[in-house]
C-alpha positions in Angstrom: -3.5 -50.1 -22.1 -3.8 -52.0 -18.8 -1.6 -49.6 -16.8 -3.6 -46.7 -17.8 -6.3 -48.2 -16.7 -5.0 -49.4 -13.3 -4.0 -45.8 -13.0 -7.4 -44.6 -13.9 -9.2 -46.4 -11.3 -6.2 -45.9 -8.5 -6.8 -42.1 -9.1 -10.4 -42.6 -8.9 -10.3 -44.2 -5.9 -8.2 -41.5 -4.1 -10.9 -39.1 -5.0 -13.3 -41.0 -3.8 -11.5 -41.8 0.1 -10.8 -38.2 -0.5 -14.4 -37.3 -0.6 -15.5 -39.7 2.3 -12.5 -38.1 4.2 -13.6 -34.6 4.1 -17.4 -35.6 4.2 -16.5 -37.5 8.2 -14.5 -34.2 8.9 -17.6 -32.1 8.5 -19.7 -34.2 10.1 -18.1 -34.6 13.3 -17.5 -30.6 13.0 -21.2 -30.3 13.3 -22.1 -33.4 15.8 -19.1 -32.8 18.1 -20.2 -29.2 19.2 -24.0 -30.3 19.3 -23.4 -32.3 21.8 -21.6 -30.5 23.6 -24.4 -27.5 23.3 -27.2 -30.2 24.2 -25.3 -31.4 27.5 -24.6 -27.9 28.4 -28.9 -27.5 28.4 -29.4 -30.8 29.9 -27.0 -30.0 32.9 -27.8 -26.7 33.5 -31.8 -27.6 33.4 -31.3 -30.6 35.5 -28.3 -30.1 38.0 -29.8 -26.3 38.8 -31.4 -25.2 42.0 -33.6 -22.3 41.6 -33.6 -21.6 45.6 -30.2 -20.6 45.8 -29.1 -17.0 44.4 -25.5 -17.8 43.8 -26.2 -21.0 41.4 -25.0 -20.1 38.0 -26.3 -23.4 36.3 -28.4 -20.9 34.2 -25.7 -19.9 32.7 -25.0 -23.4 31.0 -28.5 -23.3 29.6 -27.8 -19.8 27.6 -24.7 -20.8 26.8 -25.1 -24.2 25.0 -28.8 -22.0 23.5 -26.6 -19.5 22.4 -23.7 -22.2 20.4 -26.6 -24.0 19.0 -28.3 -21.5 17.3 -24.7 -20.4 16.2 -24.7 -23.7 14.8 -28.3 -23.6 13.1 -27.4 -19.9 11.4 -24.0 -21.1 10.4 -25.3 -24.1 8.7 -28.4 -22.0 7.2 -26.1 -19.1 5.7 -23.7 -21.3 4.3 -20.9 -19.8 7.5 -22.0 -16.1 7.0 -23.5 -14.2 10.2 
């Protein structure tokens, strides 16, 4: 009857926000920390001196290198290293 039918389509349409849900949550797990890794490189390439010994800035470049290709072999072994 019609309730069944209401109930169908309510059910369907919780699987549905469901999927669109999750679907958000994965992609702001993968554009959140790429950002991050990219303005880790683009400060440490641009706000570096190379004169001075003591300036670590270098170190921001290897580290946001290092997160994104942790990012680019998670998401090409399906989360296996």
């Amino acid at each position: 009857g019609p309730r069944e039918e209401t109930a169908s389509r309510a059910s369907q349409a919780c699987v549905l926000l469901l999927s669109v849900l999750i679907h958000i949550f994965y992609l702001c797990m993968l554009i959140f920390p790429s950002l991050l890794f990219g303005l880790l490189i683009y400060l440490g390439s641009e706000h570096g001196d190379d004169r001075c010994p003591y300036d670590l800035d270098a170190l921001l470049v290897w580290f946001g290198a290092l997160g994104l290709a942790v990012l680019v072999m998670d998401c090409a072994n399906d989360g296996r290293l």
